[in-house]
DOMI-983381 format. One record per atom (N, C-alpha, C): residue number from 1; residue in three letters; x, y, z. Coordinates in steps of 0.2 Angstrom, whole numbers, plus 5000, padded with zeros to 4 digits. Layout:
! residues N
pos,code,x,y,z
NUM,ala,X,Y,Z $
...
! end
This chain:
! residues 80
pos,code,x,y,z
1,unk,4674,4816,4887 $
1,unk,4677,4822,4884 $
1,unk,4675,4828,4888 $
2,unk,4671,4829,4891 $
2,unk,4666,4834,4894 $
2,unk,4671,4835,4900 $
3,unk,4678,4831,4904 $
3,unk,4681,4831,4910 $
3,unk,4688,4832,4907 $
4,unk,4689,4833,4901 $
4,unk,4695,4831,4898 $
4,unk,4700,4839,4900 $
5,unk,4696,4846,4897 $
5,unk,4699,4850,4900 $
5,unk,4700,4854,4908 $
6,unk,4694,4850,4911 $
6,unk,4695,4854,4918 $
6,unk,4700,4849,4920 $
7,unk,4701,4843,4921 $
7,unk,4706,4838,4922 $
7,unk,4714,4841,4920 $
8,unk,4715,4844,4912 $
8,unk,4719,4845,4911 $
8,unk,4722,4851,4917 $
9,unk,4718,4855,4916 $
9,unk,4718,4863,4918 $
9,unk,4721,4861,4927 $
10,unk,4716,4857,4929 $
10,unk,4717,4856,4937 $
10,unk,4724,4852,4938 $
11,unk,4723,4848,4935 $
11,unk,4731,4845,4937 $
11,unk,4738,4848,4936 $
12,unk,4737,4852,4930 $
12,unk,4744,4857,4928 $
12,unk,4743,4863,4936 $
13,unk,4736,4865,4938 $
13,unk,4737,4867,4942 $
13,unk,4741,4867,4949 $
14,unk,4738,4861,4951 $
14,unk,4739,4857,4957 $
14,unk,4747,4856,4957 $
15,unk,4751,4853,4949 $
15,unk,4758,4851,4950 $
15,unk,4760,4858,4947 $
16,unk,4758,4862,4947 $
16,unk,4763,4868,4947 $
16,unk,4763,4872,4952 $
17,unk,4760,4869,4958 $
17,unk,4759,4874,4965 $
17,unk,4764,4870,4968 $
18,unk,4763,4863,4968 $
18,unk,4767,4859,4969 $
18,unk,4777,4860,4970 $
19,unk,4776,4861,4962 $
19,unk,4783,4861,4961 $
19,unk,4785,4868,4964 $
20,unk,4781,4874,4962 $
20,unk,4783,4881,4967 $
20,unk,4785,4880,4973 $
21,unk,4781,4876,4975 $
21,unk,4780,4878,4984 $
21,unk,4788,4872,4985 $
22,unk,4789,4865,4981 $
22,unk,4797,4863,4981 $
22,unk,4802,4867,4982 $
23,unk,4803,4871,4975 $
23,unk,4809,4874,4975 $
23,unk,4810,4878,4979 $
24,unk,4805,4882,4981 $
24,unk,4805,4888,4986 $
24,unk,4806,4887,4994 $
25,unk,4801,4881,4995 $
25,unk,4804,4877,5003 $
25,unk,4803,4873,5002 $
26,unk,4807,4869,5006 $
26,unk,4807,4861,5005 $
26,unk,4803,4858,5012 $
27,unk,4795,4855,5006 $
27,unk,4793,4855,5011 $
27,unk,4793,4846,5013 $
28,unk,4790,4846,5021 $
28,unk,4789,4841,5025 $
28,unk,4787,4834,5022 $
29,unk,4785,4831,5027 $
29,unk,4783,4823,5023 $
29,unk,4774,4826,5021 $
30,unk,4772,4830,5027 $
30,unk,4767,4831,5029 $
30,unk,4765,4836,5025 $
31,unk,4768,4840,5022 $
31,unk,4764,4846,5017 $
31,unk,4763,4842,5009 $
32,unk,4769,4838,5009 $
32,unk,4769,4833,5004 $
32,unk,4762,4829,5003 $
33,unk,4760,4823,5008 $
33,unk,4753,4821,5009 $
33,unk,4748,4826,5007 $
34,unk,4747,4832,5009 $
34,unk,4743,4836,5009 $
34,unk,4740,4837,5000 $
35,unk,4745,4839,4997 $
35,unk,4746,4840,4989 $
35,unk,4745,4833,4988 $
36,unk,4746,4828,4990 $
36,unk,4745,4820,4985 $
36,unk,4738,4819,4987 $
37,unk,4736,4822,4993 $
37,unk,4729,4822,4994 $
37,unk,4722,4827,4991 $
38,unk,4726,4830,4990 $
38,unk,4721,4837,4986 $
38,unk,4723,4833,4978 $
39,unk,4728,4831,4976 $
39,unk,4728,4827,4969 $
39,unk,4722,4823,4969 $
40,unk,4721,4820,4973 $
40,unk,4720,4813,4973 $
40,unk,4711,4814,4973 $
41,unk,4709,4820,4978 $
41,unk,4704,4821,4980 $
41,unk,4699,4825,4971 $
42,unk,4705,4828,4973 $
42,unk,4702,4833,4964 $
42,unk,4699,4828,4958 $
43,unk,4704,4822,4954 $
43,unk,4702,4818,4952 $
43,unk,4696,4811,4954 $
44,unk,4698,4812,4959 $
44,unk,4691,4805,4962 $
44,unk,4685,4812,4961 $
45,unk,4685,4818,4963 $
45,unk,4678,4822,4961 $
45,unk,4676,4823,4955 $
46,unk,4680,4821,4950 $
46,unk,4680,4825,4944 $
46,unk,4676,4817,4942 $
47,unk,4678,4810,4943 $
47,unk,4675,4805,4942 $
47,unk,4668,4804,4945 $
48,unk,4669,4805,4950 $
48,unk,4662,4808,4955 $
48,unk,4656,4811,4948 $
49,unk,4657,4817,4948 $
49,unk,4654,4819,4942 $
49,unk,4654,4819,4936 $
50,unk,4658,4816,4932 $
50,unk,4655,4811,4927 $
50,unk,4652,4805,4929 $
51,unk,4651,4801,4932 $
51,unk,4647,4798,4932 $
51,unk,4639,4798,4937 $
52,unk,4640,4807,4937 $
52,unk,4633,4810,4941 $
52,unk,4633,4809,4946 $
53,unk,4638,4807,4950 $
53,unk,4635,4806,4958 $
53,unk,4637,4813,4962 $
54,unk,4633,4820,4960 $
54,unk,4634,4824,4961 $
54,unk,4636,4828,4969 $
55,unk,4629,4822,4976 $
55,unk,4628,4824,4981 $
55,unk,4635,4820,4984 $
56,unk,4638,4814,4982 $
56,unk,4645,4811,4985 $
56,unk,4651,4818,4981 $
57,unk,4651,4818,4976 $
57,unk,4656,4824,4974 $
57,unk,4657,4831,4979 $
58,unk,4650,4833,4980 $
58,unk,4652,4839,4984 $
58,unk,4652,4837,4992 $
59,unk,4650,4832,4995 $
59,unk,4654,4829,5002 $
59,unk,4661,4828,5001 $
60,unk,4664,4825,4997 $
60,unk,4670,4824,4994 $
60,unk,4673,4831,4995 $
61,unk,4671,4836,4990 $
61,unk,4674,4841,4991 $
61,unk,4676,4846,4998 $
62,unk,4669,4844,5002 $
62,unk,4668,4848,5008 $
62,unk,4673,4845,5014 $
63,unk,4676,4837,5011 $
63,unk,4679,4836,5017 $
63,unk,4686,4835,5016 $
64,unk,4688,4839,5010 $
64,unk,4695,4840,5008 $
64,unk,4697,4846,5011 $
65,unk,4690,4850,5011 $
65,unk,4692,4857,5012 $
65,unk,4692,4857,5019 $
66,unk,4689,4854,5023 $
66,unk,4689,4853,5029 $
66,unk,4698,4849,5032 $
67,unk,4701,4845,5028 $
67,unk,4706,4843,5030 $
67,unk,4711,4850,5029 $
68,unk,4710,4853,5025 $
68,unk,4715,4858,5023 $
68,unk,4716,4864,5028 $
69,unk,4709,4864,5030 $
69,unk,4710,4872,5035 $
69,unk,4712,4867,5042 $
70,unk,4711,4862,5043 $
70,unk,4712,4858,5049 $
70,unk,4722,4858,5050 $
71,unk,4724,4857,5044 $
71,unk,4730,4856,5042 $
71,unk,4734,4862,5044 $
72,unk,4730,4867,5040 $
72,unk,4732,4875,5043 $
72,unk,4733,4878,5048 $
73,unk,4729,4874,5053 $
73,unk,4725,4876,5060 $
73,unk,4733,4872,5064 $
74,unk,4733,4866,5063 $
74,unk,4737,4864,5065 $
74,unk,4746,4865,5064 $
75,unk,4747,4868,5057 $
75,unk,4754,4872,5057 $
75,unk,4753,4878,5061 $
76,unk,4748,4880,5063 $
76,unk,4750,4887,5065 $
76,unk,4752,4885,5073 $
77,unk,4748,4882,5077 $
77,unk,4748,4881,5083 $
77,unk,4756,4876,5084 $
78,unk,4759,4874,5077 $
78,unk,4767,4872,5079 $
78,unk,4765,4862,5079 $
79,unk,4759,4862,5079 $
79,unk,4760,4854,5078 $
79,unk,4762,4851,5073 $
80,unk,4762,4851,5066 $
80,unk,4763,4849,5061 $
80,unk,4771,4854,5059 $
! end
């Protein structure tokens, strides 16, 4: 009950960036993954830390963030 509301909060946030960034530009297969992976990664951390495995949670975190700025690095230079 203790993940019930950051879970709520986090996934209306995540599918309403989601749906924004849809309608506005229709994005690629690849910006697509990106959001099923930031889904995907949110919830497996939020598990993470319910059941205390707090030092896997924040590696988790750190290499979500790391795929994302990688992501960024690589739209900008036209590969992606």
């Amino acid at each position: 009950m203790d993940l019930l509301i950051p879970a709520l909060v986090g996934g209306f946030i995540i599918t309403t960036a989601f749906i924004t960034f849809y309608l506005i530009k229709k994005p690629d297969f690849s910006d697509t993954l990106i959001f099923y992976a930031i889904y995907a990664a949110y919830y497996m951390a939020l598990i993470l830390i319910y059941f205390n495995v707090i030092p896997l949670a924040i590696i988790t975190a750190s290499l979500l963030i790391i795929a994302v700025l990688a992501w960024k690095f690589l739209k900008k230079i036209k590969i992606f």
